[in-house]
C-alpha positions in Angstrom: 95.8 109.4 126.1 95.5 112.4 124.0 99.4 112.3 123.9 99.4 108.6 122.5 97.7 109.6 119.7 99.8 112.5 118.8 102.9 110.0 119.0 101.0 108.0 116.5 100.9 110.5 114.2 104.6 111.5 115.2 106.1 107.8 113.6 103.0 107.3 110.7 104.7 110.6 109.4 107.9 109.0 109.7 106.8 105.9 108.4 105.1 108.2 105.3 108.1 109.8 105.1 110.1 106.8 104.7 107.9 105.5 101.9 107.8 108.5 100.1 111.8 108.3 99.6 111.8 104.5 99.0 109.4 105.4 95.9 105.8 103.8 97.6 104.1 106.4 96.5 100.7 104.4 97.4 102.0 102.7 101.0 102.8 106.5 101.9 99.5 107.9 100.8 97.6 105.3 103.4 100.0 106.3 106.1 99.6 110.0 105.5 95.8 109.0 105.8 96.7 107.3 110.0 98.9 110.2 110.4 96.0 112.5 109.7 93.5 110.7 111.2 95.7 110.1 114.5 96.9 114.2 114.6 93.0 115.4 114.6 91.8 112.7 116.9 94.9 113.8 119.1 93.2 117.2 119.5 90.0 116.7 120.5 90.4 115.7 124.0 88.0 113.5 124.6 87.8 110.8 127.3 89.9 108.2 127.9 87.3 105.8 127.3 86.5 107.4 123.9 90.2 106.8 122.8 90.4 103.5 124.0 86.8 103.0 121.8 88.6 104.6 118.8 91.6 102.7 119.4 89.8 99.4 119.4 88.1 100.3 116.3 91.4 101.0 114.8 93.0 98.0 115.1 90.0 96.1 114.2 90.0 98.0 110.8 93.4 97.5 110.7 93.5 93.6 111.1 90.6 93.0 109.2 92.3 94.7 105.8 95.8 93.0 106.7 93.8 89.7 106.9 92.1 90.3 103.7 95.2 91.6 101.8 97.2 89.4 102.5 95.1 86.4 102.3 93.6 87.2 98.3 95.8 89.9 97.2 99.3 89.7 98.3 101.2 88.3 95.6 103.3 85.5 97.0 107.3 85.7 96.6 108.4 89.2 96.9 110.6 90.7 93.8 110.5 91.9 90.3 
């Protein structure tokens, strides 16, 4: 499980990577932020149980601020 969270952190660093060079400077700060997060979780070796806890948190975090941003502060139509 320890693994999985190293592979996390392998394609947020892409993804931060990605955003850096497309000029979202701020999208790419947040992801180097999960790619952080998921490389020093990754080394702990805890239990599986504890991942699948952290995990679980993560994706409630996750869909909680997706809900919220896009529900009051995602401007609609996407553009200049």
């Amino acid at each position: 499980m320890a693994r999985m969270f190293r592979v996390l952190a392998f394609w947020t660093g892409i993804f931060t990577v990605m955003f850096y060079a497309g000029d979202m400077i701020n999208m790419a700060y947040l992801f180097l932020a999960q790619t952080v997060f998921f490389l020093g979780v990754g080394f702990l070796n805890l239990s599986e149980r504890m991942y699948m806890y952290l995990f679980g948190a993560y994706c409630t975090v996750f869909f909680v601020g997706f809900t919220y941003y896009s529900n009051f502060i995602m401007v609609q139509g996407f553009g200049h």
